[in-house]
N, C-alpha and C positions, 0 to 999 in steps of 0.2 A: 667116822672122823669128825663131823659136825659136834656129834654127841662128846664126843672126846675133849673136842677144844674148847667146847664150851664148861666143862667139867672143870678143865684146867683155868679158863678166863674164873671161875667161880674160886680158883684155889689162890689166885693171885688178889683175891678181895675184887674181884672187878665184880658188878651188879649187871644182871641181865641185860641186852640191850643198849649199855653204856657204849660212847664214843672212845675210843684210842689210838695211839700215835705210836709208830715204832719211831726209835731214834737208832742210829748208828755211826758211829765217830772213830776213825780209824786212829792208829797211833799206834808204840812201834812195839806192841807186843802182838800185834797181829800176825806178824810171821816168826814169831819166837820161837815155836814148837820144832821150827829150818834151821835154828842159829847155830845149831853143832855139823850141822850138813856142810860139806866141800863144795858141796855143786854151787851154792848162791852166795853172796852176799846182797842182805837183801836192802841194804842203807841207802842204796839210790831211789829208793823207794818214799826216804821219808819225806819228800816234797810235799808227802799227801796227806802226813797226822793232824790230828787236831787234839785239843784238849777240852777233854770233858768237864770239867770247870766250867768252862765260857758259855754251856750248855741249860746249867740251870735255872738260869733266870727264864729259858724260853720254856720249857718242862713245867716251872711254876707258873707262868703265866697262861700255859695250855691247862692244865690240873685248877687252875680259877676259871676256864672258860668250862669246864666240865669233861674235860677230859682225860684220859690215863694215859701213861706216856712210860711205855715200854725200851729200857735201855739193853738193844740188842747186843750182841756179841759173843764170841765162845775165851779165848783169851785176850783181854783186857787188862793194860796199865794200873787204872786206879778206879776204887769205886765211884758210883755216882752220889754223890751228895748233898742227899735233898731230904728234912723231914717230914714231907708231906707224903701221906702216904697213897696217894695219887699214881707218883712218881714211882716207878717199880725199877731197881736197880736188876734186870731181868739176868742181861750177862754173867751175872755174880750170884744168881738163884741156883739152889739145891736141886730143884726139879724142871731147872734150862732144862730143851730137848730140842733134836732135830725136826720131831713131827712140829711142835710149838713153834721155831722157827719161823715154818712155811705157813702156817695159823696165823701166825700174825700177820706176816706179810703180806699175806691174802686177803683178809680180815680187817687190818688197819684202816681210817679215813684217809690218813695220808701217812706219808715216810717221812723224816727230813735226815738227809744223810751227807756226809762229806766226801760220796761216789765210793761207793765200796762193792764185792761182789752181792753185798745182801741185796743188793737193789734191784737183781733182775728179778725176785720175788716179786716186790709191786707191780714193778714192772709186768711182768704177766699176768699181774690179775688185772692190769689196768689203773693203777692206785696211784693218786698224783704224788710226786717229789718234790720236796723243797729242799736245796742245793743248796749244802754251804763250805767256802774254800776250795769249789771244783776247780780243776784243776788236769790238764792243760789247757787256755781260754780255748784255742781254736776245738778244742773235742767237747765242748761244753753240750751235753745233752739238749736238742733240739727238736725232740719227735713227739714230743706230747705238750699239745698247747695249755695242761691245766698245770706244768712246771714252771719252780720256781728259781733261781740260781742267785748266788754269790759267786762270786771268786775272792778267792785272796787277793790282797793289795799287794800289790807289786811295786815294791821303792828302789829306786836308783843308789847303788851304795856310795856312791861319787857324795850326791850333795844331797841326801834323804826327801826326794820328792818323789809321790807317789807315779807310776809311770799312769799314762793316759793309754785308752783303747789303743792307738794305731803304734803309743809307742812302746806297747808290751809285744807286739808284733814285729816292731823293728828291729826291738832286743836281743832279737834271736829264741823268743822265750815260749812260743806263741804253742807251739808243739814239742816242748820238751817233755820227755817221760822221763828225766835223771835227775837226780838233786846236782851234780857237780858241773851242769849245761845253765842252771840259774847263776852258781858260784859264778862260773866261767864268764858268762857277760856282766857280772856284779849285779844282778837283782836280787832284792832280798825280799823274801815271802809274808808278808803280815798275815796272820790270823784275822777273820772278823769280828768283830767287837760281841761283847754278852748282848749287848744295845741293838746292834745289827742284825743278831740270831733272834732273838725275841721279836723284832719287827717282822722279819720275815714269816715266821711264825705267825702272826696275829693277821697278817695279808693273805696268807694261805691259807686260816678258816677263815677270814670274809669273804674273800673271791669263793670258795666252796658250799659258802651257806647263802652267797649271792648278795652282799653288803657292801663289798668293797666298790667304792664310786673313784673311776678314773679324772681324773682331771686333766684339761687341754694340756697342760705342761709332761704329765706323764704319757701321752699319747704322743706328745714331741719329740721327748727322751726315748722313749720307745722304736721310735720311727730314726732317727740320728742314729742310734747305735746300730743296728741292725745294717744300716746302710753301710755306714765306718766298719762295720765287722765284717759284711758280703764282701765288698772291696779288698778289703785285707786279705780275706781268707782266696781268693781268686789269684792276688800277687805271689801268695806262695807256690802257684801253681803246680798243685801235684795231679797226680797220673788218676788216682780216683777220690772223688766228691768224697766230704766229711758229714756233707749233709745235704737233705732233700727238702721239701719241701719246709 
């Protein structure tokens, strides 16, 4: 299997020993293959797509730090487009595979995803995530301290201000799994920015190559949110913990 994957990293131009990155970004062809099915509809789901667009400035900016940036997926909306050829549009590859897949995953420096099932892959192998438009706040992945997160912006459809930590929790919004429970309290979901995905990206290999230097102000931020979130997540009081440690 080693021998295999590295055969196939060889076949996708990547260079022995090179660094790379799976990307995975959900959107709504992901359950398309169900859309003739009775059993589901699967549109309250789309709380959680993203657009791969907003992606490629962070892909090119990983591909300038030296490294390959695998866009996972099996069906996918639209291609990724990037001429760099760094940048592997993987999802839309003649020779995608399921072993490949878990090759990557396992294999990868890091993930950065918008919480999709690919992610237990890293996840097992131990491979840190960088989280962008995760989404429900309160299930926001908390068990691996080399994780990194966004959430989508949460606006107020009343008078378009973005809502604050306590008051995306008040919203009602906090643990929504349905697109029509956002509707329902009038929040509306912002994507985050191309600007936002590439920052997060360039923190994630600092902190991993051990460059990134915190500053008292982010140590502050740090420390407030956490607090405003524990609090929060305690008032909804349910029957079993969202998170440990």
């Amino acid at each position: 299997e080693e021998i295999e994957g590295k055969k196939m990293l060889a076949k996708f131009g990547v260079p022995k020993n090179a660094k790379f990155v799976c990307l995975i970004v959900r959107d709504s062809a992901y359950l398309d293959r169900y859309k003739e099915s009775t059993l589901h509809n699967w549109n309250y789901h789309s709380y959680r797509d993203g657009d791969i667009d907003k992606y490629v400035l962070a892909a090119e900016e990983l591909a300038r730090r030296g490294y390959y940036v695998f866009r996972m997926g099996v069906n996918v909306l639209k291609p990724l487009k990037s001429s760099n050829p760094k940048v592997i549009d993987y999802a839309n590859s003649k020779i995608r595979s399921d072993f490949m897949d878990i090759y990557l995953g396992a294999k990868c420096r890091f993930c950065i995803s918008t919480a999709a099932g690919f992610d237990e892959i890293p996840t097992i192998f131990r491979k840190p995530i960088a989280y962008t438009g995760h989404m429900p706040i309160a299930h926001i992945n908390t068990h691996n301290k080399e994780t990194l997160i966004l959430t989508k912006h949460h606006i107020n459809k009343r008078n378009q201000k973005e809502l604050t930590v306590s008051e995306i929790f008040s919203s009602n919004t906090a643990v929504s799994f349905y697109t029509n429970e956002f509707k329902k309290n009038e929040v509306e979901l912002e994507e985050n920015s191309p600007e936002e995905i590439r920052d997060i990206v360039i923190e994630m290999d600092e902190r991993l190559n051990g460059n990134w230097k915190e500053t008292k102000e982010d140590l502050l931020l740090q420390k407030k949110f956490w607090s405003i979130f524990n609090n929060n997540i305690k008032k909804l009081n349910l029957e079993k913990p969202l998170h440990g440690k």
